[in-house]
N, C-alpha and C positions, 0 to 999 in steps of 0.2 A: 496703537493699542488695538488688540483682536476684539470682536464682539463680545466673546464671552468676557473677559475683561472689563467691557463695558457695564456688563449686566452684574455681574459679581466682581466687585470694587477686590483688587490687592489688597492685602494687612499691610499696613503701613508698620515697617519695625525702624525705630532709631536706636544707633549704635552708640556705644560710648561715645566715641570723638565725635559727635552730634552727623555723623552722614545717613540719609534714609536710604533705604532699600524696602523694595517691595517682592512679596511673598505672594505668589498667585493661588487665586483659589483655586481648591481642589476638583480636578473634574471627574470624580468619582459617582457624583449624586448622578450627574447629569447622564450619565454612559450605561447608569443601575436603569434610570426613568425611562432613556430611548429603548433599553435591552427587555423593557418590560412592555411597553408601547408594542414593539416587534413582535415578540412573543405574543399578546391578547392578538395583533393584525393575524399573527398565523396560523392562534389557533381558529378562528372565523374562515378564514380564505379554507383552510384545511377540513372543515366542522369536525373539529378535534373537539371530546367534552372531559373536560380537566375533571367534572364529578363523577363518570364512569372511572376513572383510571384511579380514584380517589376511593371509589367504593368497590372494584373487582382487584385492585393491586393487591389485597391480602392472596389472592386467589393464587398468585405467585409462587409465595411461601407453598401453600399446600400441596402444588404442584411438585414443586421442589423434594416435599419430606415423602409426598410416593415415592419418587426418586432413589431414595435413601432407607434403607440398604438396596443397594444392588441387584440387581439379580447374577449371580457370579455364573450358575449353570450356563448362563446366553452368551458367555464370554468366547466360545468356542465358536459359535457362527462371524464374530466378528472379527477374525483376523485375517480371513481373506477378504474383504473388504477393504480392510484398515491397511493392509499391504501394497490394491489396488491405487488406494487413497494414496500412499507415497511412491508408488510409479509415476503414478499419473502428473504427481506435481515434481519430483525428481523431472524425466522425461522434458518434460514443459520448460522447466527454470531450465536445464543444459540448453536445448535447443534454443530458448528466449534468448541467453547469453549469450551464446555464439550468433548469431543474426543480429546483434545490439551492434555488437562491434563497427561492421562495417555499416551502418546505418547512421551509429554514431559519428563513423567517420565521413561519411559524407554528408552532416547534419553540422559537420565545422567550421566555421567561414575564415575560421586562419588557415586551414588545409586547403578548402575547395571555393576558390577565388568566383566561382560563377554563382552570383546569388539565386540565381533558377533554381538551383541545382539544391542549395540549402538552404530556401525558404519550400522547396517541394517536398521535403525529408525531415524538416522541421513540424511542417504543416501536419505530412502524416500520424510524426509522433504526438503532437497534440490531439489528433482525432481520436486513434487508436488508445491512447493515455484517459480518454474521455469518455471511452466504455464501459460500461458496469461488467464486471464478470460475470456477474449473472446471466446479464442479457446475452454478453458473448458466447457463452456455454449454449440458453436457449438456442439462440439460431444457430451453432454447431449441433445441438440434436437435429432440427431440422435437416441438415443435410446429410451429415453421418449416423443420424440413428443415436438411439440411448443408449450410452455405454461411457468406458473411461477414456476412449477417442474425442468424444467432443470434451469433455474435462480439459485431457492434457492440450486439445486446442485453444479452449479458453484462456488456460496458464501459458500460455506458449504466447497467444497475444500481450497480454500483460506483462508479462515478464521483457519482452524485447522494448516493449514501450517505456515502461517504468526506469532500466537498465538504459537502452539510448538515452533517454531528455538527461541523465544525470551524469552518461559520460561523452554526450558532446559538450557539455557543459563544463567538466572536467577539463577536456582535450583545449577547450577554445583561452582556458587558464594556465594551459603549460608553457614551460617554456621554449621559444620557437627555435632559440638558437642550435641546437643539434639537427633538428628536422633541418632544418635551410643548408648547414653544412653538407649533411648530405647528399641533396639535391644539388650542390654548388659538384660535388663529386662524380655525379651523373649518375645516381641511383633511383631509382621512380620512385612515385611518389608513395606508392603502395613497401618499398622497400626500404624508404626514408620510414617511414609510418612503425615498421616492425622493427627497426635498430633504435630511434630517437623517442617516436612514442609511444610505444608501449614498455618499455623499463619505468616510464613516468607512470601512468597510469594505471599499468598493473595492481599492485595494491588495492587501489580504491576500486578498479572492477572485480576483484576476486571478493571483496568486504561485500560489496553492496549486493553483490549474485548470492553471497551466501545468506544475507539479509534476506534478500528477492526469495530464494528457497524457503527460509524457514514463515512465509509471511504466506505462500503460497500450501503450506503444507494445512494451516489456519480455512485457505480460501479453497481447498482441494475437498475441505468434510463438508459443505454447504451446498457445494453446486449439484451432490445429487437430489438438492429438493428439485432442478428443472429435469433430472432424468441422465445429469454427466455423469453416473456413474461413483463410484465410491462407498465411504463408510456414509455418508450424506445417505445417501438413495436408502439404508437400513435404521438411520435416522427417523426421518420426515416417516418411514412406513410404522417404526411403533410407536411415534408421537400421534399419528394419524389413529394408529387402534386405541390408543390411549393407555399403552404400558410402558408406564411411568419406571418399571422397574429394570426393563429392559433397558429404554433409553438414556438411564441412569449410569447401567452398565458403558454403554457406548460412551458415555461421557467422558467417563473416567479413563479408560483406554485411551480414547481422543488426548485430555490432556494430559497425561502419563509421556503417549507421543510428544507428542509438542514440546512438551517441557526437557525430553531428552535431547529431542534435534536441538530446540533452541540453546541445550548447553556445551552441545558439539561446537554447532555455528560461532556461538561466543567464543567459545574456548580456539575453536580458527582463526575468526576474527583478529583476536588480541596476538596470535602468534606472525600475522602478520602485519600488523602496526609497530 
């Protein structure tokens, strides 16, 4: 019997034909009390003050209703931007995609028998996977300057990162029996790779890049707060002046976008499943 068991006794239930069985208590209470415990530890560690957020969150709403109406006139500055904004993450996802592949491929330890080799490719992806976009974006302005090159740099990291961990992971699940065929044939390993594994995994890399795209299209209007460039950089500038009415405008555009790609994406998606 576990500890908790111990502390909070089973329901003892007897059945008809007189045999007991027991009902373990719920561990509901107990997972509400730690999750609140964490919560006060972090807001202290953080000095987050739950009565500010209690007393300026209306300030939300009103934010909000300048927002509303729009300002339709400012619609015309935003689409070069907003164009920028899906090169930049277009750009990014292809290139991320194509660079996943073989990275993924040598991130697979049923393909590449030398664990160096795929615990150093693994390792990567994990680092890389562990970066904030943001930050990635930041130090790409630093070296290429502000604009939609460090953007699509940003996306370009992420995307290969996110894209490899999910199809070596894939890869190390197929099955091997065609790959070894034709290596028994005397085909390389790279040419085993493109007959035996990629008809398998196809599908789920074209699904997940197109996922990867529309997820990127989201993280391409944000990164101009560091300076990558985008409908972000026109953003952050009339939230900064405090028109409300403008930014309102960019909004809508923003999810207008979004919501068309993401029903291309789907609509691909399902055509290929």
């Amino acid at each position: 019997m576990k500890l908790y068991d111990r502390v909070f006794k089973p329901k003892k239930i007897v059945l008809s034909n007189g045999k007991k069985i027991y009902q373990r208590a719920s561990r509901t209470p107990l997972i509400i009390l730690l999750l609140l415990i964490f919560t006060y530890i972090s807001t202290k560690v953080t000095e987050t003050e739950l009565s500010v957020l209690a007393e300026r969150g209306e300030q939300f709403f009103v934010i909000l209703g300048q927002m509303i109406p729009p300002n339709w006139s400012y619609a015309n500055n935003i689409w070069r931007p907003m164009i920028d904004t899906i090169q930049m993450s277009l750009l990014g996802s292809v290139l991320g995609a194509l660079v996943a592949i073989p990275i993924a491929m040598l991130s697979s330890s049923n393909l590449i028998q030398s664990r160096w080799v795929t615990g150093f490719f693994k390792l990567f992806l994990s680092i890389t996977r562990t970066l904030p976009t943001l930050i990635t974006a930041s130090i790409a302005t630093f070296i290429f300057g502000i604009g939609t090159t460090a953007g699509t740099i940003a996306i370009f990291i992420f995307t290969f990162s996110y894209i490899g961990k999910l199809m070596y992971e894939n890869i190390e699940n197929i099955d091997m029996g065609p790959f070894e065929a034709m290596e028994s044939m005397g085909l390389s390993k790279v040419e085993a790779f493109r007959y035996a594994v990629v008809p398998q995994i196809m599908p789920t890399y074209l699904s997940v890049s197109l996922f990867a795209f529309e997820g990127n299209i989201r993280y391409a209007a944000i990164l101009g707060y560091v300076g990558a460039g985008g409908i972000g950089l026109i953003l952050n500038q009339e939230l900064g002046w405090r028109d409300y009415a403008n930014a309102g405008m960019i909004l809508l555009i923003l999810m207008v976008v979004v919501f068309i790609i993401e029903q291309i994406s789907e609509y691909c998606r399902q055509k290929l499943t």
